[in-house]
C-alpha positions in Angstrom: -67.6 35.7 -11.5 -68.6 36.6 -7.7 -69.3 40.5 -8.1 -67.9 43.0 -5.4 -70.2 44.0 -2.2 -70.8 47.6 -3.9 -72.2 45.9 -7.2 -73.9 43.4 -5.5 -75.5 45.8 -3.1 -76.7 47.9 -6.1 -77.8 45.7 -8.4 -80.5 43.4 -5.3 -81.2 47.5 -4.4 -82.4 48.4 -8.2 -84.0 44.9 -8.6 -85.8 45.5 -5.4 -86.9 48.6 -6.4 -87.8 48.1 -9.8 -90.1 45.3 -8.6 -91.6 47.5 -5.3 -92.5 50.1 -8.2 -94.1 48.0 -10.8 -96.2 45.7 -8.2 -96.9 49.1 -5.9 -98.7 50.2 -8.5 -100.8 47.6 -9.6 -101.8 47.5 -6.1 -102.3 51.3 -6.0 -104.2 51.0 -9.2 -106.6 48.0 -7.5 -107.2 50.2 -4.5 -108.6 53.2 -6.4 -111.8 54.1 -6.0 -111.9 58.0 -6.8 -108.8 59.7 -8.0 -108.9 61.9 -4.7 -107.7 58.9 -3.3 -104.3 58.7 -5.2 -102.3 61.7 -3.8 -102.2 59.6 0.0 -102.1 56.3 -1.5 -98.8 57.6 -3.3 -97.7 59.1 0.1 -98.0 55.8 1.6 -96.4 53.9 -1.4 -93.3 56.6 -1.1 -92.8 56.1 2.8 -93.5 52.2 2.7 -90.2 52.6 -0.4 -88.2 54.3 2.3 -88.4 51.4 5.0 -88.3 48.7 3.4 -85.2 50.0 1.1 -83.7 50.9 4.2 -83.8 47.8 5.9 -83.0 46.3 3.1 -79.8 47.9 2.7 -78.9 47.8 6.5 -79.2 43.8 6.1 -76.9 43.8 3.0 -74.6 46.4 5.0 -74.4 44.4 8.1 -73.8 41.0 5.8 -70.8 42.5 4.5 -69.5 44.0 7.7 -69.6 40.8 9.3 -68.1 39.5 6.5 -65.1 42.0 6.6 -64.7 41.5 10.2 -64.1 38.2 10.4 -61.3 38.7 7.2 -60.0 40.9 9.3 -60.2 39.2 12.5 -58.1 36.2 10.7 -55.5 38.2 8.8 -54.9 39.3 12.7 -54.7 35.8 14.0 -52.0 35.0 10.6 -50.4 38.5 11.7 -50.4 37.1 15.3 -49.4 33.5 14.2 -46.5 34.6 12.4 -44.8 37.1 15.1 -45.1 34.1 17.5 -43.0 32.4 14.7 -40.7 34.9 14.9 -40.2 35.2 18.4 -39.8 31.6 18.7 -37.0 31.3 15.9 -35.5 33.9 18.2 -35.8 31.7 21.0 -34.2 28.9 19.4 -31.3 30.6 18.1 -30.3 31.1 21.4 -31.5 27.6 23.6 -30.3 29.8 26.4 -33.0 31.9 26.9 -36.0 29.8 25.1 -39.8 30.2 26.3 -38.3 33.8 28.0 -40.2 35.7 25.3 -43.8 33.6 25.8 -43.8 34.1 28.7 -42.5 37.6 28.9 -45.4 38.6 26.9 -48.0 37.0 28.8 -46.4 38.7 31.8 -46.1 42.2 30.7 -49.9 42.0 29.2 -51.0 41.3 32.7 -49.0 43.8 34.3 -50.3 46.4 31.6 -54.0 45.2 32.0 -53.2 45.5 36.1 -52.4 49.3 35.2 -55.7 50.0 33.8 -54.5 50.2 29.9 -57.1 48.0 27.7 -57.1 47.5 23.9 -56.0 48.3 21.3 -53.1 49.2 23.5 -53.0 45.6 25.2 -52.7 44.2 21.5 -49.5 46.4 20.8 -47.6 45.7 23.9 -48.4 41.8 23.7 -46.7 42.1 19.9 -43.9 44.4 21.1 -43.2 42.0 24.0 -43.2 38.9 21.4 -40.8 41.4 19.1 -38.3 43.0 21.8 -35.4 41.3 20.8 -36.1 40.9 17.1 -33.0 43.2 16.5 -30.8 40.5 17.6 -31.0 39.1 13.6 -28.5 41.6 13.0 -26.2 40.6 15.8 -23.7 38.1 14.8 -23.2 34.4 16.8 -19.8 35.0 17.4 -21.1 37.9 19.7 -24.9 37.0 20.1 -24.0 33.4 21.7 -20.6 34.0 23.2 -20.1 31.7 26.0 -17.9 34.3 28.1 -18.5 38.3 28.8 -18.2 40.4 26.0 -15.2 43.1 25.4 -15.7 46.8 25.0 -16.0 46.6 21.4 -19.0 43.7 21.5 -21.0 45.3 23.7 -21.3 48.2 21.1 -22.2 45.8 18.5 -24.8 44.0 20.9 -26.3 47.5 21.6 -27.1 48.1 18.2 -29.8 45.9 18.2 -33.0 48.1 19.2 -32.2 50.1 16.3 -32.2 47.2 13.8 -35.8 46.4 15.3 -36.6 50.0 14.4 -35.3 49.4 10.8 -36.8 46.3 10.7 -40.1 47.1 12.0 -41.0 50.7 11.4 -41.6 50.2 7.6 -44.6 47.6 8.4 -48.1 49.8 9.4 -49.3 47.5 11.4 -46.2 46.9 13.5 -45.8 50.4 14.4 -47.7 50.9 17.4 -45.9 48.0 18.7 -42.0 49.3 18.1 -41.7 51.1 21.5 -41.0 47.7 23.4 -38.4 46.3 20.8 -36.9 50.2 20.4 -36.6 51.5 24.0 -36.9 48.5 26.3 -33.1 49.0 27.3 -33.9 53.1 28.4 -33.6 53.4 31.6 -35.4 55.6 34.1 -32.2 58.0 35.1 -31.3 58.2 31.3 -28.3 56.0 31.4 -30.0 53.4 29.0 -29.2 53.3 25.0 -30.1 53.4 22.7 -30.9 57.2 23.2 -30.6 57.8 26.4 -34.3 58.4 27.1 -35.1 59.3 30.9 -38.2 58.9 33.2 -41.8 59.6 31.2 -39.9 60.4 27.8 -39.5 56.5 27.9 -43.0 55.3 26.7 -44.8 53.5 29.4 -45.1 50.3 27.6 -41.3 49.6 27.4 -40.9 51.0 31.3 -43.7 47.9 31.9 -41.7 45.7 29.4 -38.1 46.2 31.0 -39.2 45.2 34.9 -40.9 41.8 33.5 -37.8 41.0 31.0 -35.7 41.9 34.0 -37.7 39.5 36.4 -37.8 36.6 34.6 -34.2 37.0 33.4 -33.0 36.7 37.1 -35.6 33.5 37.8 -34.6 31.8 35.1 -31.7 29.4 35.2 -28.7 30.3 32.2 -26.0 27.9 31.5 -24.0 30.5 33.1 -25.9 31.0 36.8 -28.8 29.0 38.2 -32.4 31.0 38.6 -32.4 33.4 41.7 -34.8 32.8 44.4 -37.7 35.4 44.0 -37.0 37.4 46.8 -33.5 37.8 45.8 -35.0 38.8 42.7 -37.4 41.0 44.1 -35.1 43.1 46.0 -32.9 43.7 43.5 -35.9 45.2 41.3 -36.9 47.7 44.4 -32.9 48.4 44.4 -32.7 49.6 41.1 -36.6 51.5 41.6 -35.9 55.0 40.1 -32.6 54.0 38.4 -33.4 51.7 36.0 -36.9 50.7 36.8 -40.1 53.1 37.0 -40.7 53.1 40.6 -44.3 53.2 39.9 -44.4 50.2 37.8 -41.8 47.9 40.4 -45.0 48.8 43.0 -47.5 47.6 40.4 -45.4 44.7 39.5 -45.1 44.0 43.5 -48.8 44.4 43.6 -49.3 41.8 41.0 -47.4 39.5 42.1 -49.1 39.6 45.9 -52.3 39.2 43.9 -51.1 36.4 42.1 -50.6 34.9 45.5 -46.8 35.5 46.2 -43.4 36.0 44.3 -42.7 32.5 44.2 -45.8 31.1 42.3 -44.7 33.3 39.7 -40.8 32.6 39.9 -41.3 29.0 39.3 -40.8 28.5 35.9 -36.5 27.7 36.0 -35.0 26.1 32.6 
């Protein structure tokens, strides 16, 4: 039976010791020449005990740390793995709209990273992007892949869905930091958004940085019901709805991304 790191640590530590104290003083014993010389001989013995115990234990420590961290570093990659799986089940559920959430992610990381955020905030938003639309499970396919607009009635239904993302998602720990993508990404800056009505910096930054990305790549992308717009087109309308839908600060990072990445078009050219 493998024992657990805290036994295992104890039992090499009292072995160790047990032999340090037995041999220690044979050697003490041997090194005697007049019992005046015991008292700094001992003092030694007691501070030699001290290192070597000590790195001794730092060693098993650091064994088992390393050991943790890489658990823990693949139970992330099979968090990681599976959300992806999610995402993409998402994507294929509706053909209409499939890679938008790869590469919707990838986008939005960038953008954040181009903001100055950094982990473990980068981590969060990449999962919330991969997650935004994970409420849609509770949206049926009569209204969820309806061919033509939807009535008065639908449109409530469809705007349910950041708050079955919030049901869905708030119960799991790990998840949480990464709801305020899949719960807020449809607030908009002048409060007109659902589903609360969030306005300006009550809406938490990482969904403001989500919602001009989803936005973007929705409009470059061709749907079965419109080809992709041209990136300036695209462009434009973003600066147009700066300070009404979008976070005027974030459109001007977004626009400063995109010159960095060497133009609009380079990153517009993606169409299904």
């Amino acid at each position: 039976m493998r024992l657990s790191a805290p036994v295992r640590i104890t039992v090499i530590y009292l072995i160790f010791g047990g032999l340090w104290i037995s041999l220690s003083d044979q050697v003490v014993a041997w090194l005697v020449v007049d019992p005046e010389s015991i008292t700094w001989l001992q003092t030694v013995k007691g501070w030699g005990y001290i290192l070597l115990t000590t790195l001794l234990l730092h060693q098993l420590v650091r064994q088992d740390f390393t050991r943790i961290e890489a658990a823990n570093q693949s139970l992330e990659a099979s968090y990681d793995a599976t959300l992806r799986g999610w995402a993409r089940a998402l994507d294929l559920r509706d053909r209409s709209t499939e890679q938008h959430t790869a590469r919707v992610a990838e986008l939005t990381v960038e953008l954040a990273q181009s903001m100055g955020l950094r982990e473990p905030a980068l981590t969060h938003i990449r999962r919330g992007a991969l997650l935004h639309d994970i409420g849609k499970m509770g949206i049926p396919d009569s209204i969820l892949l309806k061919p033509g607009p939807l009535d008065a009635e639908e449109w409530a239904i469809m705007r349910e869905h950041p708050g079955h993302a919030n049901e869905m998602l708030a119960p799991i720990d790990f998840l949480k930091p990464s709801l305020e993508i899949p719960y807020c990404h449809h607030e908009k800056w002048n409060g007109t958004g659902y589903p609360r009505g969030l306005e300006r910096e009550a809406i938490p930054l990482s969904a403001r940085i989500f919602a001009v990305v989803d936005v973007w790549d929705a409009l470059t992308s061709s749907r079965p019901y419109r080809g992709a717009w041209p990136a300036e087109r695209a462009l434009g309308y973003l600066r147009s709805q700066a300070g009404q839908h979008f976070d005027p600060g974030v459109v001007r990072a977004f626009e400063a991304l995109l010159a960095r990445r060497g133009g609009a078009t380079s990153v517009a050219n993606h169409s299904e």
